[in-house]
C-alpha positions as CSV (number, residue, x, y, z in Angstrom):
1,X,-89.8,-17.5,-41.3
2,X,-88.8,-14.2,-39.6
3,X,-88.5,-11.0,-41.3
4,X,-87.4,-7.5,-40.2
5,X,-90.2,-5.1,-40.3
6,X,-89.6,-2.0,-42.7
7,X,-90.5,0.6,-39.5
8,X,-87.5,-0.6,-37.4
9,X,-85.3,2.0,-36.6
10,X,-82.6,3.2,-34.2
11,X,-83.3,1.3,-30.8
12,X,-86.5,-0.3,-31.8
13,X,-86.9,-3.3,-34.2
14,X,-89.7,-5.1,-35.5
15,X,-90.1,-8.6,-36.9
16,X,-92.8,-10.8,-38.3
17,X,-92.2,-14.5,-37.4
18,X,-94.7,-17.2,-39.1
19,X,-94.1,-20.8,-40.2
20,X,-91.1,-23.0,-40.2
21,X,-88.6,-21.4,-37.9
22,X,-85.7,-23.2,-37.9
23,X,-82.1,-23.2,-35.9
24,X,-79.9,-21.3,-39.0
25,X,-82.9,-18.8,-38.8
26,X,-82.4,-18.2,-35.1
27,X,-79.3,-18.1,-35.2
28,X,-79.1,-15.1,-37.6
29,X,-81.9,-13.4,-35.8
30,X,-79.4,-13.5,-32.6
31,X,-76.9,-12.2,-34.2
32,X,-79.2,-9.0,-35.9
33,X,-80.4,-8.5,-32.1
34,X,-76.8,-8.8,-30.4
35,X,-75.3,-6.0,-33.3
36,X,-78.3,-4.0,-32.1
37,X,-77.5,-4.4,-28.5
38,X,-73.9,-3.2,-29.6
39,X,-75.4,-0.2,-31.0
40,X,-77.9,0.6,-28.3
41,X,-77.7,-0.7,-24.4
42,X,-81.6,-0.8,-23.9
43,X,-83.9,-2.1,-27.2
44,X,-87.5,-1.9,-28.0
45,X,-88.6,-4.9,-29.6
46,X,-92.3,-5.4,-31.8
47,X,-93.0,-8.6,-32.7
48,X,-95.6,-9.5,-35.0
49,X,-97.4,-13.5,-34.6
50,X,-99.5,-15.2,-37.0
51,X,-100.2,-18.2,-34.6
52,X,-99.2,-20.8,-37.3
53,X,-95.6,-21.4,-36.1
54,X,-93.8,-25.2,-36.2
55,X,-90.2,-25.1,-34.6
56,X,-87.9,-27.9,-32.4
57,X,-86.8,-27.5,-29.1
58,X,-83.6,-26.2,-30.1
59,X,-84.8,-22.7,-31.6
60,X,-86.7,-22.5,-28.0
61,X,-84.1,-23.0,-26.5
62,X,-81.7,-21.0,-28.1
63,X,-84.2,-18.2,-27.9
64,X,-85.2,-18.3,-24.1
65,X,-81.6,-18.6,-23.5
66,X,-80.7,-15.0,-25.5
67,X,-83.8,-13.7,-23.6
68,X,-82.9,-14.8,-20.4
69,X,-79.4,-13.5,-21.1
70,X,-80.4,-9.5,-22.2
71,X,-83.4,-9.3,-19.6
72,X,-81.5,-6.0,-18.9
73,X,-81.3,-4.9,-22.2
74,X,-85.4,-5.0,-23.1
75,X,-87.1,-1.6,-22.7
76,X,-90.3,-2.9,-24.2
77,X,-92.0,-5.9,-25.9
78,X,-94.9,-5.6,-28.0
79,X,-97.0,-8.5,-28.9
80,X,-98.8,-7.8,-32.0
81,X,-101.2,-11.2,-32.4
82,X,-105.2,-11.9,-33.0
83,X,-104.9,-14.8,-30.2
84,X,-106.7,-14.5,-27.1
85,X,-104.3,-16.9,-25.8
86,X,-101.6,-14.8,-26.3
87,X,-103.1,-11.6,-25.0
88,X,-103.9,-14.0,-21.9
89,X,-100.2,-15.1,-21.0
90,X,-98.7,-11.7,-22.1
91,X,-101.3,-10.0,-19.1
92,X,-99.6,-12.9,-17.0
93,X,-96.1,-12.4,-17.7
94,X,-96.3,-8.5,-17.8
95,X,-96.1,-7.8,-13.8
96,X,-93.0,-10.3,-14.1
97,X,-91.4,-8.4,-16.8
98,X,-91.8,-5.2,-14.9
99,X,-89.8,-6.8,-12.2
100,X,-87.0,-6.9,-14.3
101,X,-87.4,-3.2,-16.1
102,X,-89.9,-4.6,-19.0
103,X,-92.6,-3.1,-20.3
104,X,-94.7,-5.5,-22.3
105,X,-98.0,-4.8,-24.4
106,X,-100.3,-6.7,-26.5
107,X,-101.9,-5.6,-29.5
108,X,-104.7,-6.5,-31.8
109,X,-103.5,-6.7,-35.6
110,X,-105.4,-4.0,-36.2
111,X,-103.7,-2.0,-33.9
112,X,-100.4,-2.7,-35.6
113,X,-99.6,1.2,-35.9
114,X,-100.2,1.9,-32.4
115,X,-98.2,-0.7,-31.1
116,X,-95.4,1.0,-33.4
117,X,-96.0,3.8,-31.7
118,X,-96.3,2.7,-28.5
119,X,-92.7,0.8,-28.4
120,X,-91.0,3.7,-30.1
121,X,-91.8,6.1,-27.3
């Protein structure tokens, strides 16, 4: 499941993904984020991770391919997740994501209101 996060607003959106994701549910998430990108030519995106998600190769897919597509169009990515693992490969990833104008962040759960901060400014 994906849900919008109540603190979204203007350029910056926030979504809480957990469970079953499946393609129709990706597909409407695309769709939210390209509207967005019509609105606003750079986006700050927050997304919150419980670490129990089950989804196919196609919802990968389809999301790596939209990412890969509006590398441009990412100001900032905030990772809000209790996982080391995650806090591991985002501290990887983040010098790449800088080569491509990407700020990227992880955050504790508990730090849930700074990250909002932190991908609003």
């Amino acid at each position: 499941m994906i849900t919008k996060l109540p603190k979204s607003a203007g350029s910056t959106i926030g979504i809480e993904v957990s469970g079953n994701i499946d393609a129709a549910q990706e597909s409407h998430w695309i769709a939210e984020f390209d509207e967005l990108l019509e609105e606003h030519s750079k986006i700050n995106v927050l997304v919150v991770l419980d670490g129990k998600l089950n989804f196919g190769v196609d919802v990968a897919y389809a999301d790596l391919k939209w990412t890969f597509k509006h590398l441009k169009n990412i100001n900032k990515l905030a990772i809000v997740s209790d996982s080391h693992v995650l806090k591991w490969l985002l501290a990887i990833d983040s010098p790449f994501g800088k080569l491509v104008g990407i700020s990227e962040k992880h955050f504790e759960k508990s730090q849930l209101d700074e990250a909002w901060d932190w991908a609003k400014s």
